[in-house]
C-alpha positions in Angstrom: 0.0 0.0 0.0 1.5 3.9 -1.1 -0.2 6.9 0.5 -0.1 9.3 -2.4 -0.8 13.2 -1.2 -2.4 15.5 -4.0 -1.5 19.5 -3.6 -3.9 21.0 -1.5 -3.5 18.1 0.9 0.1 18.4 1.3 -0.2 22.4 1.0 -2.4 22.6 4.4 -0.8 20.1 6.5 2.9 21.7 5.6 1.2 25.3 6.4 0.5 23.8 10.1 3.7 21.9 10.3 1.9 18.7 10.7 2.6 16.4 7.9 4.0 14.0 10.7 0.3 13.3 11.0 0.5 11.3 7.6 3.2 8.8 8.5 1.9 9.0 12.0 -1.8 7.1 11.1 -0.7 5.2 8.2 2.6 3.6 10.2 4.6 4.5 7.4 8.2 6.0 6.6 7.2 8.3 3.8 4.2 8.9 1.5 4.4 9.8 -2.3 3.8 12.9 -4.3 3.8 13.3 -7.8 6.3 15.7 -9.4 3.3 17.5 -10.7 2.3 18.2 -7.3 5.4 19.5 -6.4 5.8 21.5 -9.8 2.5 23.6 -8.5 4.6 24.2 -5.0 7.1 25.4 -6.6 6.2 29.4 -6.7 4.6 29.0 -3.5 6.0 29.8 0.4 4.7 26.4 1.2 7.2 25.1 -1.1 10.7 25.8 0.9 8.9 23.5 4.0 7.9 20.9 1.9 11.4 20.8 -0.2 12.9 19.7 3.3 11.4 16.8 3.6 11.4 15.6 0.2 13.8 12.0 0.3 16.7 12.9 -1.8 19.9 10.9 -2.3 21.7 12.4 0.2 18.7 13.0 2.9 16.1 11.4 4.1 12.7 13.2 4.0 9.3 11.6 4.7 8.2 12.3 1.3 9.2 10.3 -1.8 8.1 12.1 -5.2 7.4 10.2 -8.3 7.7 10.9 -12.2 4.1 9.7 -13.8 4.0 10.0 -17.5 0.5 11.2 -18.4 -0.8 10.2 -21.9 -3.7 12.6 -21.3 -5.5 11.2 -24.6 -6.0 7.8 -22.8 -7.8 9.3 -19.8 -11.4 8.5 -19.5 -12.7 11.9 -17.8 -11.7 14.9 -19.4 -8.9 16.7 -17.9 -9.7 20.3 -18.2 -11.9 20.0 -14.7 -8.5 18.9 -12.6 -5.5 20.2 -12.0 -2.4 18.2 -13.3 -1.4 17.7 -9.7 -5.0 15.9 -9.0 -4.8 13.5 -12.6 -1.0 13.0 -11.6 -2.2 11.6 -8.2 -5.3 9.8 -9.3 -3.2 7.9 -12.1 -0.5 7.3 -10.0 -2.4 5.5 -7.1 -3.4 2.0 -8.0 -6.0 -0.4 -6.1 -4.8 -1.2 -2.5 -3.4 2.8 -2.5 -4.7 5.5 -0.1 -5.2 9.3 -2.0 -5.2 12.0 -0.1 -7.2 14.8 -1.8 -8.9 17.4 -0.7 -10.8 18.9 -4.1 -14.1 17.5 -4.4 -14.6 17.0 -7.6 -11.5 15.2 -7.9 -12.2 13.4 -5.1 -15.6 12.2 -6.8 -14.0 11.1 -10.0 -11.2 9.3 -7.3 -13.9 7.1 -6.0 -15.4 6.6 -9.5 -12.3 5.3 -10.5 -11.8 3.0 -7.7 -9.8 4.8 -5.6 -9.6 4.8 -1.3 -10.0 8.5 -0.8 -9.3 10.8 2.3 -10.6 14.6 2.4 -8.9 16.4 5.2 -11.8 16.5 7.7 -12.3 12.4 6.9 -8.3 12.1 7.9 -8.5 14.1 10.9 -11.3 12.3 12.1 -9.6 9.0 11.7 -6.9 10.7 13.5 -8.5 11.2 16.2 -10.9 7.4 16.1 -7.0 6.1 16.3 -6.2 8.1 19.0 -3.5 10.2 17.6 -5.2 13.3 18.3 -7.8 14.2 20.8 -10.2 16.7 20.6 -8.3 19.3 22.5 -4.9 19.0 20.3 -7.8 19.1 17.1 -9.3 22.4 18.4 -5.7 23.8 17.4 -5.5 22.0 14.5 -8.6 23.3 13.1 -7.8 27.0 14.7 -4.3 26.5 12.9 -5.9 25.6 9.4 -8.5 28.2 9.7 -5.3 30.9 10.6 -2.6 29.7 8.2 -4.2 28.0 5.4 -7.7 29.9 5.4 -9.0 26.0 5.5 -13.1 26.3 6.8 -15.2 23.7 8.4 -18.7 23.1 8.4 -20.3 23.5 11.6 -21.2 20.5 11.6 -17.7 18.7 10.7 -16.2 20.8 13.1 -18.3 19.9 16.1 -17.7 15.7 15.2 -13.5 16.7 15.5 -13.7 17.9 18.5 -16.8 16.3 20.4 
């Protein structure tokens, strides 16, 4: 099983400093990230905290990036709805894989396609069913995501984190 992150994922847990969180609930040493999701970092501030922790040949970093060829005539969904981050992850990610995306649409198409999809709330929520975070340390979380990343709950998503 690979945990693949899509941008907007990645973007608001490195915003917060916790992309520990991802290793953390999956028991895992690293996840992967397409190069196109990295390529869309790369004029953004976000981009110098996630280059740290990308594994390189001389470092270690908890995430791996991957080079997917795209033959965009063979997808079956048209491509002008999703950024090339989003295809990148969805075609990278294969049966038994977790996808971490936070766009709905592309999180729709995801499913269609087969895929085991985590939005942000869903993951935080599983978080906190495992016992990594409690409702007190996801107050902050949500606070910090609101603050730094402009990231809004529904009321009613909100009150099931921290309940």
């Amino acid at each position: 099983m690979k945990v693949i992150a899509d941008t907007g994922f990645l973007s608001s847990l490195a915003k917060i400093d916790r992309l520990e969180l991802i290793t953390e609930f999956f028991d895992t040493d690293e996840f992967s990230v397409p190069t196109q999701v990295i390529d869309e970092l790369k004029d953004s501030k976000i981009y110098e905290i996630i280059s740290c922790q990308i594994s390189r040949e001389n470092s270690e970093g908890i995430i791996r990036t991957e080079i997917i060829e795209i033959d965009y005539s063979q997808l079956g969904y048209s491509r002008e709805r999703y950024g090339k981050g989003e295809i990148a992850c969805i075609e990278l990610s294969e049966d038994k894989d977790i996808l971490l995306i936070d766009d709905r649409d592309a999180k729709k198409l995801a499913k269609e396609e087969g895929k085991n999809c985590y939005d942000l709330p869903t993951f935080l929520l599983s978080c906190k069913k495992k016992g990594i975070l409690n409702s007190e340390q996801l107050e902050h979380v949500i606070d910090d995501l609101e603050n730094e990343d402009s990231y809004h709950f529904t009321d009613e998503i909100e009150e099931r984190l921290i309940s």
